[in-house]
C-alpha positions in Angstrom: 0.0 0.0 0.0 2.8 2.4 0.9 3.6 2.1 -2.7 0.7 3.4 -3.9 1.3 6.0 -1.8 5.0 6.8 -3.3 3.1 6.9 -6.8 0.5 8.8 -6.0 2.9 11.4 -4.6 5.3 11.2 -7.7 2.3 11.8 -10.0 0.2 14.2 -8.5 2.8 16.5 -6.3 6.8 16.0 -6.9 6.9 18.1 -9.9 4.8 20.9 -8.0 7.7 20.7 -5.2 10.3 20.3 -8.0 8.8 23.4 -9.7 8.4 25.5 -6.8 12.5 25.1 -5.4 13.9 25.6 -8.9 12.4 29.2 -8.7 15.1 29.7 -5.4 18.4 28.4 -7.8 20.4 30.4 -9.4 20.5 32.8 -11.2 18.1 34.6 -8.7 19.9 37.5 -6.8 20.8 36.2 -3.4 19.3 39.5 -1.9 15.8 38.4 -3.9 16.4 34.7 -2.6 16.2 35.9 0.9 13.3 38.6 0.7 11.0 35.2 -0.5 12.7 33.2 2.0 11.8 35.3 4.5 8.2 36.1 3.5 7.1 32.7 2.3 6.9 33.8 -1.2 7.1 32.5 -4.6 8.9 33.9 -7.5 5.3 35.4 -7.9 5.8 36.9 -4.7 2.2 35.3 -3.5 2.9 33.6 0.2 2.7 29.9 0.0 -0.5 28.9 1.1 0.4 27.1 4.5 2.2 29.6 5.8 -0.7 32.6 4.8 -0.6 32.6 9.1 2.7 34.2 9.5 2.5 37.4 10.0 4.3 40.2 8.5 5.7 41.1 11.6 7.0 37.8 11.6 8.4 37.9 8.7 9.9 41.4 8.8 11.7 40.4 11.5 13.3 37.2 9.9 14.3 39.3 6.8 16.1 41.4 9.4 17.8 38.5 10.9 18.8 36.5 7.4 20.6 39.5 5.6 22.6 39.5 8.8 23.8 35.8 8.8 26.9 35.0 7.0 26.6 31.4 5.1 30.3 31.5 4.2 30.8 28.5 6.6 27.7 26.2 5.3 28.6 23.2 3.9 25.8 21.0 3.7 21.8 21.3 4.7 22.1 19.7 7.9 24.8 23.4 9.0 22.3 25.6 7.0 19.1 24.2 9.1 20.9 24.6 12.3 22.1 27.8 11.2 18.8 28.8 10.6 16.9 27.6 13.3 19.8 28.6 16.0 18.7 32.5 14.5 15.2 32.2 13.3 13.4 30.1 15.6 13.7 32.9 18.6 11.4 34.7 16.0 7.7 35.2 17.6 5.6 33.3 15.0 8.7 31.1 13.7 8.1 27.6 13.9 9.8 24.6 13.1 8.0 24.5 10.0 8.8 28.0 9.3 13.1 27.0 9.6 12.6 23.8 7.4 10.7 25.1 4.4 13.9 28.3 4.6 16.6 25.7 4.7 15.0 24.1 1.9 14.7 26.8 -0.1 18.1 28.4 1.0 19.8 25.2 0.2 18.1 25.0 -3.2 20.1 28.4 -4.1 23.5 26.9 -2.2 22.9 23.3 -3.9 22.3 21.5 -0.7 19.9 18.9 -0.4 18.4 17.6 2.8 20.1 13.8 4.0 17.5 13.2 6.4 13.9 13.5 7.3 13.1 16.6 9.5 10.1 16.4 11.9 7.6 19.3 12.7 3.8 19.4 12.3 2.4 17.2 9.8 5.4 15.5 8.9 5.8 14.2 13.0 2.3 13.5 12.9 3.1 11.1 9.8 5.5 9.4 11.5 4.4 9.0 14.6 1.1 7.5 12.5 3.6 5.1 10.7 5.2 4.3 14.2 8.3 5.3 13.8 10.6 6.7 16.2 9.7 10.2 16.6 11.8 11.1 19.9 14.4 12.9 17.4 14.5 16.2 15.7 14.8 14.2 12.1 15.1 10.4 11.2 17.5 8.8 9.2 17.0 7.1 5.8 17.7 3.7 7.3 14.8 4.2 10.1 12.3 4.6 7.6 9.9 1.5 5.6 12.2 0.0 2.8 10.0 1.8 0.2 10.5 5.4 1.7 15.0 4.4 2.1 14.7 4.6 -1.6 13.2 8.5 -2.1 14.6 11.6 -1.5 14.3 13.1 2.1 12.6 16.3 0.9 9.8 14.0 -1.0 9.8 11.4 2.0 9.0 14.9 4.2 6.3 15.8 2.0 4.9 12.4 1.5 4.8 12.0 5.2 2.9 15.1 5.6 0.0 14.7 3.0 -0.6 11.2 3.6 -0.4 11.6 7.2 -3.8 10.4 7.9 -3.6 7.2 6.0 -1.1 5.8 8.0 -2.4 4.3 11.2 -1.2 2.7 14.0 1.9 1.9 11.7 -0.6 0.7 9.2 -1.0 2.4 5.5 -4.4 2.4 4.5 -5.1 4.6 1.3 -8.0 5.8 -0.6 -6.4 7.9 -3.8 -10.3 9.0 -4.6 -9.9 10.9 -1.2 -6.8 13.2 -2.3 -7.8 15.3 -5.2 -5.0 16.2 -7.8 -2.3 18.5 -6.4 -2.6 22.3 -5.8 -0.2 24.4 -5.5 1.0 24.7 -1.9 4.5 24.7 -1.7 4.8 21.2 -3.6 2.1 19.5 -1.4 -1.2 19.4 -0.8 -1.8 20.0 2.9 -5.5 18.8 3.3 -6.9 21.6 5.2 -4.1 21.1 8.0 -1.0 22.6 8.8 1.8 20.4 7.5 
């Protein structure tokens, strides 16, 4: 079942996630980079639709704080998360969530890809559904089902957040009539929950 899953996700939400980081590479300014980083925003400069809740204020403040960090010394993701949540998760309104989707996006301009599974919101509610050990920050590849060692982290996050209620009790149970096709919400579709 979890593979139905996996294909489900590949068809009807990887390329929206796909679509939305290549608008953070290269050759975007770094200055511009930041600005959307900051405010949740597109290359359209819309706000992604989870995170329509953060306030400006918010957001203001975190544009403040990243065009004072240096990122000479990042070398891979897992430096540039902790980077960014050692400066933006002080932030009133900054939440985990907030610090993922910005190292995401950051390390999509800085070619750094994510090497584990991060948990906060919807993704730790789809592991903890799927049983697995949730008393980390992150999981490693190896801790997760066979099926999911083979996908990239940042599609294994997102997958664990959109199906998060068909897994229960470590069980996968999955109706594809009851997720219609993708929208676009930072690469997943977030079924009127947080993710």
């Amino acid at each position: 079942m979890l593979e139905k899953i996996i294909e489900h996700y590949k068809t009807q939400h990887q390329l929206n996630l796909e679509s939305e980081l290549a608008d953070f590479k290269p050759p975007s300014s770094f200055s511009n980079v930041l600005s959307r980083v900051a405010y949740c925003n597109g290359k359209d400069e819309k706000k992604f639709p989870h995170q329509y809740r953060i306030t400006k204020q918010t957001c203001d403040e975190s544009h403040r704080v990243l065009k004072k960090m240096s990122f000479d010394n990042i070398k891979d993701f897992e430096s540039l998360y902790e980077c960014l949540k050692k400066n933006l998760l002080p932030i009133h309104g900054v939440g985990k969530l907030y610090v993922y989707d910005a190292a995401l996006r950051l390390g999509t301009y800085f070619s750094l890809e994510p090497t584990k599974i991060y948990l906060h919101a919807g993704t730790l509610k789809g592991a903890r559904n799927l049983n697995l050990d949730t008393s980390k920050e992150s999981l490693n590849i190896q801790d997760l089902p066979l099926h999911l060692q083979k996908i990239n982290p940042k599609f294994v996050e997102a997958i664990l957040c959109i199906y998060k209620d068909s897994f229960q009790n470590g069980e996968v149970m999955f109706d594809p009539l009851s997720y219609p096709s993708a929208k676009r919400c930072s690469g997943t579709l977030r079924r009127g929950s947080r993710c």
